[in-house]
TORMI-147090 format. One line per 4 residues: number of its first residue (from 1); for each residue x, y, z of C-alpha. Coordinates in steps of 0.02 Angstrom, whole numbers, plus 32768, in hexadecimal, padded with zeros to 4 digits. Layout:
NUM> X,Y,Z; ...
This chain:
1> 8508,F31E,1BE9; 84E3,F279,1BF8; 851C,F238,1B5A; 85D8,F2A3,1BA4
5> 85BE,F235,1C49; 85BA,F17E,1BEB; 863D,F1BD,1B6D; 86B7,F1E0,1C02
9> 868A,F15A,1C6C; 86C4,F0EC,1BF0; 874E,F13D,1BBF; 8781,F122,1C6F
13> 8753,F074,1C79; 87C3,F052,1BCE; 8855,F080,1C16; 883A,F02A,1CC1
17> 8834,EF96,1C66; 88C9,EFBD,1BFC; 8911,EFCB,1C9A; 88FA,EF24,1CC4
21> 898C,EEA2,1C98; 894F,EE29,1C01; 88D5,EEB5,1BBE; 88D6,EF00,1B3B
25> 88DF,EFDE,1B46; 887D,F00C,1AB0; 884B,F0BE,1AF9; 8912,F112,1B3E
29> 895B,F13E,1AAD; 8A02,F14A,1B2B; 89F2,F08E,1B1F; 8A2F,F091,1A6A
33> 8B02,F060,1A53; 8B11,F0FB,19D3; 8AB3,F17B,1A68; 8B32,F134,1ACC
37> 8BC1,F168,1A6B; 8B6F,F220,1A53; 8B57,F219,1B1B; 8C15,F1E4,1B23
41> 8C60,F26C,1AC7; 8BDD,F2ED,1AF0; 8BFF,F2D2,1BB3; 8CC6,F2C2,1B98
45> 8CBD,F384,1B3D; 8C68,F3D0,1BC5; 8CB7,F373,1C53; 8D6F,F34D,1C28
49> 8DF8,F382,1C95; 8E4B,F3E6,1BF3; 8DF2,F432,1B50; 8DE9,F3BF,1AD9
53> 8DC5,F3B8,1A14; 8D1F,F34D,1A09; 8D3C,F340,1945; 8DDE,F2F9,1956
57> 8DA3,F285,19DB; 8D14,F23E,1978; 8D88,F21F,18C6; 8DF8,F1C4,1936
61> 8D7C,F151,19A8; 8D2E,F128,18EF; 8DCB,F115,1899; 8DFC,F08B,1928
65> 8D4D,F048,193C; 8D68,F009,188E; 8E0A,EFD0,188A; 8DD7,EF5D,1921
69> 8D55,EF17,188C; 8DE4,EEDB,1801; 8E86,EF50,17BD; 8E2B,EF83,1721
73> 8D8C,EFD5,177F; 8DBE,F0A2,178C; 8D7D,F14D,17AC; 8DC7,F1D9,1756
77> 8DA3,F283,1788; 8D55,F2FA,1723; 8DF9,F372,16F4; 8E41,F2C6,16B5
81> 8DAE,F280,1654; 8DE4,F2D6,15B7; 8E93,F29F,15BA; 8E6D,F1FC,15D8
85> 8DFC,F1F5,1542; 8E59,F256,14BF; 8ECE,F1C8,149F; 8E5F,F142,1485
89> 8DEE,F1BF,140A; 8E81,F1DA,13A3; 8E89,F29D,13B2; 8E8F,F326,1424
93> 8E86,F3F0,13FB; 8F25,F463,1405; 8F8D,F4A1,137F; 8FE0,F410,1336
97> 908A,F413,137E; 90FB,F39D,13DA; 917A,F3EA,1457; 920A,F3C6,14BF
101> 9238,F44A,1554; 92FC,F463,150A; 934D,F4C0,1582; 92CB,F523,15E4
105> 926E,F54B,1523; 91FA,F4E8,14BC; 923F,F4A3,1434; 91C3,F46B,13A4
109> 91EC,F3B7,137F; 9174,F39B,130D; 90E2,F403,12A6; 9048,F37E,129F
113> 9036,F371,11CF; 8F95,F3C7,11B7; 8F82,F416,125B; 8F81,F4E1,126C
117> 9024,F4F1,12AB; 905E,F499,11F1; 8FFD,F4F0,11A2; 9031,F595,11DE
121> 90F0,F56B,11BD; 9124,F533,1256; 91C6,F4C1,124B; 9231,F445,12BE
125> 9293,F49D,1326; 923A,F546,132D; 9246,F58B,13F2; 919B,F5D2,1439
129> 91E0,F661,148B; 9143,F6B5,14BF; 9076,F670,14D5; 8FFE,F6FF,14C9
133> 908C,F787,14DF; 90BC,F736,158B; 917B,F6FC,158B; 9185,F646,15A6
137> 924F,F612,1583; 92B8,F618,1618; 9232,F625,1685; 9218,F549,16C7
141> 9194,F528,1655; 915E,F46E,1660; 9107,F3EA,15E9; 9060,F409,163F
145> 905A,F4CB,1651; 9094,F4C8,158E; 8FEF,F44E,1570; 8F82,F4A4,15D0
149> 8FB8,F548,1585; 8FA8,F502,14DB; 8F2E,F495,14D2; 8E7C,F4CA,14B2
153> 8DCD,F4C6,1478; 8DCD,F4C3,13C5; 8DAE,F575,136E; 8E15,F5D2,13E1
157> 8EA1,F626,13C1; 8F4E,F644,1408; 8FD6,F6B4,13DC; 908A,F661,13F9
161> 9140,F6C2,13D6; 91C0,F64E,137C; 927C,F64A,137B; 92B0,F602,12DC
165> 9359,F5C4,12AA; 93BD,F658,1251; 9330,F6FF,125D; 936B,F762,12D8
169> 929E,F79D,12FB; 9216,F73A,134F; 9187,F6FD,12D6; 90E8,F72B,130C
173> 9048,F6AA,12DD; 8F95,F6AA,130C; 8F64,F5E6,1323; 8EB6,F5A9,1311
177> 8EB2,F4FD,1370; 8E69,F479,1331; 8E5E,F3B4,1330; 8F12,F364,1327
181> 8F09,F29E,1314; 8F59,F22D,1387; 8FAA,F1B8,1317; 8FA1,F0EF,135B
185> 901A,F0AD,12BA; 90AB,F0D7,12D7; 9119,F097,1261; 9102,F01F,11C4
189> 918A,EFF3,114F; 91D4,EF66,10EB; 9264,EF01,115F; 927E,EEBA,10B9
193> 9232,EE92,0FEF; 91A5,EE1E,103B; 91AD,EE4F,10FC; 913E,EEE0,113C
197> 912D,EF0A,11F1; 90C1,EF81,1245; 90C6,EFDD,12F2; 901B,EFE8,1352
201> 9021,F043,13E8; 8F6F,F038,141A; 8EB8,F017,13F0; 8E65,F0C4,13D3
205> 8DC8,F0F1,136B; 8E47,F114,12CC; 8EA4,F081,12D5; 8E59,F020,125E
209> 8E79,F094,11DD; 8F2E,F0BD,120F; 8F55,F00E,11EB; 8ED6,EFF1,1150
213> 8F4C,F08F,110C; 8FF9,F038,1135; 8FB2,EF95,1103; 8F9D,EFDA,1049
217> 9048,F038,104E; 908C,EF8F,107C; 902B,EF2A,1005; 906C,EF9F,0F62
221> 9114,EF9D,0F99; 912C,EEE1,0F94; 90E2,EE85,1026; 90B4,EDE1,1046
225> 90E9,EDBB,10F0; 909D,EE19,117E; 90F0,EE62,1232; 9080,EEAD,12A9
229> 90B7,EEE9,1338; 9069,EF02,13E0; 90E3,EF0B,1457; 90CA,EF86,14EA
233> 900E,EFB9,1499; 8FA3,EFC6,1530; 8F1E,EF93,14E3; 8E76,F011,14BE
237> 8DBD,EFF4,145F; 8D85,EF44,1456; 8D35,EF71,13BD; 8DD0,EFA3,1378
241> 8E31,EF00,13A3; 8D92,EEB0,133E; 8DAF,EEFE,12A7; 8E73,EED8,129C
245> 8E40,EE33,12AB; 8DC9,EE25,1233; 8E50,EE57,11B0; 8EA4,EDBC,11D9
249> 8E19,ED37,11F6; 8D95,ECDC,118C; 8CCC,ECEE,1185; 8C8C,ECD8,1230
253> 8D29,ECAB,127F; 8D01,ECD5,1355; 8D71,ED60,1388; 8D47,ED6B,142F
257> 8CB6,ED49,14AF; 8C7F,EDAA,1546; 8C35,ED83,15F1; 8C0E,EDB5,1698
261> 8B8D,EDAE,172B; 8B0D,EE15,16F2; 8B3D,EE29,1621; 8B0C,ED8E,15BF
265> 8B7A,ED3F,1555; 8BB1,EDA5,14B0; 8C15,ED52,1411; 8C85,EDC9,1394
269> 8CA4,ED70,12EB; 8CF3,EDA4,1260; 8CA3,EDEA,11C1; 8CCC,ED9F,110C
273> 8D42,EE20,10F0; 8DE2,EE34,1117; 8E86,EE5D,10A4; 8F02,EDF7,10EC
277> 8EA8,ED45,111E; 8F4A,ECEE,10DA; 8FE6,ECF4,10DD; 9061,ECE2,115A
281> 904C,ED52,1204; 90B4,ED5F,1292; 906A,EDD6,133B; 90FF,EE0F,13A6
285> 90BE,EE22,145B; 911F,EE3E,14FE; 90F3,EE5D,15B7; 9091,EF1D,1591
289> 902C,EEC9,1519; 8F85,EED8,156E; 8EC0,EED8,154C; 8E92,EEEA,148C
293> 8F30,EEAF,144E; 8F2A,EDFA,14B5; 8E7E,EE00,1466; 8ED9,EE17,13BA
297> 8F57,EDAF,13EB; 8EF1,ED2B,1432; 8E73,ED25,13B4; 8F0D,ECF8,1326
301> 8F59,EC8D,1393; 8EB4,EC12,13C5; 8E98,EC19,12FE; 8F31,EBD8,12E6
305> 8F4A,EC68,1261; 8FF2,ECCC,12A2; 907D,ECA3,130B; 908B,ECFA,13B5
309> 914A,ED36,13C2; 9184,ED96,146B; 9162,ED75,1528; 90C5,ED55,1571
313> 9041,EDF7,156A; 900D,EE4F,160B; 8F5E,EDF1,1630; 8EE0,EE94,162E
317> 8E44,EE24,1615; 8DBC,EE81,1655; 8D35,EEDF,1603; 8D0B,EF93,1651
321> 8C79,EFF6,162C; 8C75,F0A9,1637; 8BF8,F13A,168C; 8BFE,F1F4,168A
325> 8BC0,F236,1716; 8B61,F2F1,1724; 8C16,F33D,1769; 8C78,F313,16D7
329> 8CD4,F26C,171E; 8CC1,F1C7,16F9; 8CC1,F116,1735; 8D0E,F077,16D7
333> 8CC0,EFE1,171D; 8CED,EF29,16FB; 8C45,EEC5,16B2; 8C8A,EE39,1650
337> 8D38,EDD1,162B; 8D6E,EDB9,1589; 8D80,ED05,1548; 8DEA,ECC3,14A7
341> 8DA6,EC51,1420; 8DDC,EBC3,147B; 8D9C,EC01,151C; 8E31,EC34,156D
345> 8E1A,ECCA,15E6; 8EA3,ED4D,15D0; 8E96,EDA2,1674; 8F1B,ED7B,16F2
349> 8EEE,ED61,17AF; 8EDE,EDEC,182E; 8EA9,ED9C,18C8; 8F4C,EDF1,1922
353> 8F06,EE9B,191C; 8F30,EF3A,18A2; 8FD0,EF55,18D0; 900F,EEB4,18B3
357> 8FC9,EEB0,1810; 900A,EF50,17DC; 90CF,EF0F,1814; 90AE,EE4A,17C3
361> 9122,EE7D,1739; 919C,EE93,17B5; 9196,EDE3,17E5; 918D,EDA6,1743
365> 9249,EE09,170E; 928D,EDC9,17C9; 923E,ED10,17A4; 9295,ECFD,16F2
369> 920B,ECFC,168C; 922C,ED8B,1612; 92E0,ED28,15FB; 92AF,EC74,15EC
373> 9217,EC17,15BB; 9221,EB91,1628; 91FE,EC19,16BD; 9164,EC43,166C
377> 90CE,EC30,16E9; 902B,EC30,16B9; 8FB2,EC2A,173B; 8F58,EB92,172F
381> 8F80,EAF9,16D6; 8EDA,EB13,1647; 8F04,EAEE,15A7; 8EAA,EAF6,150B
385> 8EB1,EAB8,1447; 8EC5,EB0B,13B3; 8E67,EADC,1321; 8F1A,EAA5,12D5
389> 8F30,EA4A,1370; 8FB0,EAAB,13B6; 8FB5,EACE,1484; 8F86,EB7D,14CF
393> 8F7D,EBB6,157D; 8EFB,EC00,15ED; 8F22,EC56,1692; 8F52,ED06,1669
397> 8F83,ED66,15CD; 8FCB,ED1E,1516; 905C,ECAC,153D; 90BA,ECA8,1487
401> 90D6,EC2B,1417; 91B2,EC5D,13F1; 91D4,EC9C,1497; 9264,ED30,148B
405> 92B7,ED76,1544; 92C4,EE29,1567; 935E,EE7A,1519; 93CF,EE93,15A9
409> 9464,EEA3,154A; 9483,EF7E,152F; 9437,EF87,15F9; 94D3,EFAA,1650
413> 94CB,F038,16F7; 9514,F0B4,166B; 9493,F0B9,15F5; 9407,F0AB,166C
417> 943C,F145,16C1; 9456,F1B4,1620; 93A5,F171,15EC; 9352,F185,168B
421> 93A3,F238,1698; 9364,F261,15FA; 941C,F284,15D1; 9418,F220,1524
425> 9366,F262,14DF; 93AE,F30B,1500; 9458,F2EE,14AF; 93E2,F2A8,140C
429> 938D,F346,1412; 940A,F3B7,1407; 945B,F35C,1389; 93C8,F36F,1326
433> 93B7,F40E,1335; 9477,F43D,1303; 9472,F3C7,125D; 93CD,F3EA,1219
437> 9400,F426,117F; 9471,F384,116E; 93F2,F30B,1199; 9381,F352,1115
441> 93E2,F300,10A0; 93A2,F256,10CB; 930A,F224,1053; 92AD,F1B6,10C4
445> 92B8,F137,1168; 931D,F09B,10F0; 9390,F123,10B2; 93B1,F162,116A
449> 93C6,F0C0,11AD; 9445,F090,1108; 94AD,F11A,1126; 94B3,F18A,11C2
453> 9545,F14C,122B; 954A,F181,12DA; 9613,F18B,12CF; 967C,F196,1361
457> 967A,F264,136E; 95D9,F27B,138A; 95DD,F1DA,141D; 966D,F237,146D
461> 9603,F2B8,147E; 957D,F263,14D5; 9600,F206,154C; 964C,F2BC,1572
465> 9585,F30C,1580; 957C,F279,1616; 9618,F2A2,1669; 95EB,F358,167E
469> 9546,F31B,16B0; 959D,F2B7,1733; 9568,F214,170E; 95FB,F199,1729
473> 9639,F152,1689; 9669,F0AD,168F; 96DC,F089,15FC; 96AB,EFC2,15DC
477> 95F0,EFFE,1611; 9601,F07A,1572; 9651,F003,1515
C-alpha cells in the first residue's frame, strides 16, 4: 500500500511539473508529437460533423507531412506497394501478355517470349472473349479491371476464351501465371557499320544484364562506337546506375558520393572491369532524365569520358530510403544527396514548395530553355573542373555538353489532338491487325525500316478516320 501511495504521488508530481513551461514532461505520454497525432485523428473519428474514413485520412496527412520535407520523400499505401515495386524488380506475375482494349475487347498485342501465354500458343491479335467463363467483350472493360483480373500470384491458374483470326470457335486455355520480366532495354541496334545505340528506359535489378546482352550483340555485329540513350529514363537502383558505369570507367574511378545529416559520407568507385573503358561514348539526356541516369550521366561527364548530347536532365538528386511498415505500406524518406566526381550536387532547388517543383518544367518550356542554350538556367553560378579541364555546372541536374532543342517541328493543333485522342495509336492498331500476314514478310527492324512505305492510301485513311472522329483537319496542319 504504501509502496502504491509513493508510486502515485509521484506520478502526480511528474506531470505537474511537466506542466510547468521550460520543464521537461517525462511521465504524460500525451506530451509526445506522435500521441498527438493519434489524439488528432482519434478525436476527429468520433467527433466530426460527417463519417469519415480514418484510413484515408491518415495516408493523406502522411503523404503531405512528407512532401512538406523535400518532393522525393513519399508514402505509398499498401494496395500500391506492389505496383510500385514490380517495375524497378524487373518482373511482375500474370500470364505474359500485353494488351490493348480494341474496341470494347482485349486485343493481345504481344505474347511475353517465354511467358505461359507463349507458351500455350497464344498469338498477336488473339481477342479474349471470355475470363473464367464470364463474358468480358462489349461489356466497358478497362486497363485496370483487365490487370486486376489477370494478374496474379504465381501458380494460379486462369481459364481465358480466345477469338482468333479465321476459326469461327473460341479457344479455350488453362493459364498457369507466372513471372513475366519487365524488360528496361528497349531497343539496341546498329545506326550504322561502327555505330551502336542502345535504349535504357530505367535502372531496375536486371538492367545490367539487359545491356551486358545488347552490348555483346552489338560488339559481334561490328561496333566500335557507342550510343546510349537515356532520355525520358526516370531513373531507378543506385546500384544499378553503378554498375553501367563501371563498364565504362577505369580501376577506382569515383562514381558517385553520398551524404546527409545523419549518414556519413559513402564513395562508389569503379571496379577493374569494365568492357567498354575506351572508345568513343556519347550519353543522350533530356529534361525526364532524372536520378540514376544524371548519376550515369554525371559520372561520364566529370571523367571527361563521354559527351553529354540533349537538354539539361531533370535534377532528382536526393537519396530516399525505404520502410515497410506492419500494414503493408511503405515510406520513402530522403537521407542523403547525391554528389558527382567533381562534387557537383545534382538535385535542383525546392524551396518553393511541391507543387512548384512538380510544374518547373513548365517554366523551363515557357522560359526557352528546351529551345536555346543560352536560356539555360542553372541555379547557382558553381562551377567545377574536369580532369581534362573542361567546365561543368552545379545547381541542378546534367546540363549537356552539345545542347539539342526540343523537336517542335511535327507539333501542330492537328497532330496533338489525334495523339492526345488516342486517334493515331488506334488507327496503327488496326492497321496491324488487317496486314498481319503482309507484315510478316519483313525479316527484321533494318528490313522494315528499308522498305515499308507508309504510301498515301493508307494516310488518307487516317486523315478520313479524323474527320469522322470530328477532329478539324487543317489541310497545311496535315501537310
Amino acid at each position: 500500500m504504501l509502496f502504491a501511495l509513493v508510486l502515485a504521488g509521484g506520478i502526480y508530481i511528474g506531470i505537474q511539473l511537466g506542466s510547468t513551461p521550460g520543464t521537461n514532461n517525462i511521465f504524460s505520454v500525451r506530451s509526445s508529437p506522435f500521441n498527438k497525432f493519434n489524439d488528432i485523428i482519434n478525436f476527429v473519428s468520433s467527433e466530426y460533423v460527417d463519417t469519415i474514413n480514418a484510413k484515408m485520412l491518415v495516408d493523406k496527412t502522411i503523404e503531405d507531412m512528407l512532401h512538406s520535407l523535400d518532393p522525393h520523400s513519399s508514402y505509398i499505401p499498401a494496395e500500391d506497394l506492389q505496383a510500385v515495386n514490380e517495375p524497378l524488380q524487373g518482373n511482375f506475375e500474370g500470364i505474359g501478355v500485353e494488351f490493348h482494349i480494341q474496341q470494347d475487347t482485349i486485343m493481345v498485342v504481344h505474347a511475353v517470349p517465354g511467358g505461359p501465354s507463349e507458351q500455350l500458343g497464344i498469338k498477336a491479335g488473339d481477342r479474349i472473349i471470355k475470363i473464367d467463363g464470364k463474358n468480358v467483350a462489349g461489356t466497358g472493360i478497362t486497363n485496370q479491371t483487365v490487370l486486376q483480373t489477370l494478374r496474379g500470384e504465381g501458380g494460379t491458374k486462369v481459364k481465358v476464351s480466345i477469338s482468333r483470326r479465321g476459326l469461327n470457335k473460341l479457344i479455350d486455355y488453362t493459364i498457369t501465371r507466372g513471372k513475366i520480366p519487365i524488360h528496361s532495354v528497349d531497343v539496341a541496334y546498329m545506326l550504322s557499320d561502327k555505330i551502336g545505340y542502345v535504349k535504357i528506359s530505367q535502372f531496375a535489378g536486371p538492367t545490367h544484364d539487359e545491356y551486358l546482352d545488347a552490348f555483346m550483340k552489338l560488339k559481334k555485329e561490328g561496333m566500335q562506337q557507342l550510343i546510349v540513350d537515356l532520355r525520358g529514363n526516370g531513373g531507378g537502383y543506385l546500384k544499378t546506375a553503378i554498375q553501367l558505369a563501371d563498364e565504362f570507367l577505369g580501376k577506382s574511378k569515383l562514381v558517385v558520393y553520398t551524404k546527409g545529416r545523419a549518414k556519413p559520407k559513402e564513395s562508389y568507385e569503379a571496379s577493374p572491369s569494365g568492357f567498354f573503358e575506351t572508345g568513343d561514348l556519347v550519353v543522350l539526356i533530356d529534361e525526364g532524365s532524372a536520378s540514376a541516369s544524371e548519376i550515369l550521366a554525371g559520372a561520364l561527364q566529370d571523367w571527361d569520358r563521354a559527351v553529354i548530347v540533349g537538354r539539361r536532365s531533370f535534377g532528382k538528386g536526393l537519396v530516399q530510403e525505404q520502410t515497410q511498415f506492419a500494414d503493408g505500406s511503405a515510406m520513402r524518406l530522403t537521407v542523403a544527396r547525391y554528389y558527382t566526381p567533381t562534387g557537383r550536387s545534382i538535385q535542383k532547388p525546392y524551396s518553393e514548395g511541391y507543387d512548384a517543383y512538380q510544374t518547373e518544367l513548365i517554366k523551363r518550356l515557357k522560359s526557352g530553355e528546351l529551345q536555346n542554350a543560352d536560356s539555360i538556367k542553372v541555379v547557382d553560378s558553381l562551377q567545377f573542373k574536369t580532369p581534362g579541364g573542361k567546365t561543368v555546372f552545379g545547381g541542378g541536374g546534367i546540363t549537356p555538353d552539345v545542347f539539342v532543342a526540343i523537336d517542335t517541328s511535327d507539333i501542330t493543333e492537328w497532330y496533338t489532338n489525334i495523339s492526345s485522342e488516342g486517334i493515331l495509336t488506334q488507327f496503327v492498331y488496326d492497321y496491324v491487325d488487317a496486314n498481319r500476314a503482309t507484315l510478316k514478310k519483313y525479316k527484321n527492324l533494318n528490313d522494315f525500316k528499308t522498305n515499308f512505305e507508309v504510301g498515301s492510301a493508307v494516310f488518307n485513311q487516317l486523315v478520313t478516320k479524323t474527320s469522322k472522329a470530328k477532329i478539324k483537319n487543317d489541310p497545311a496542319q496535315i501537310e
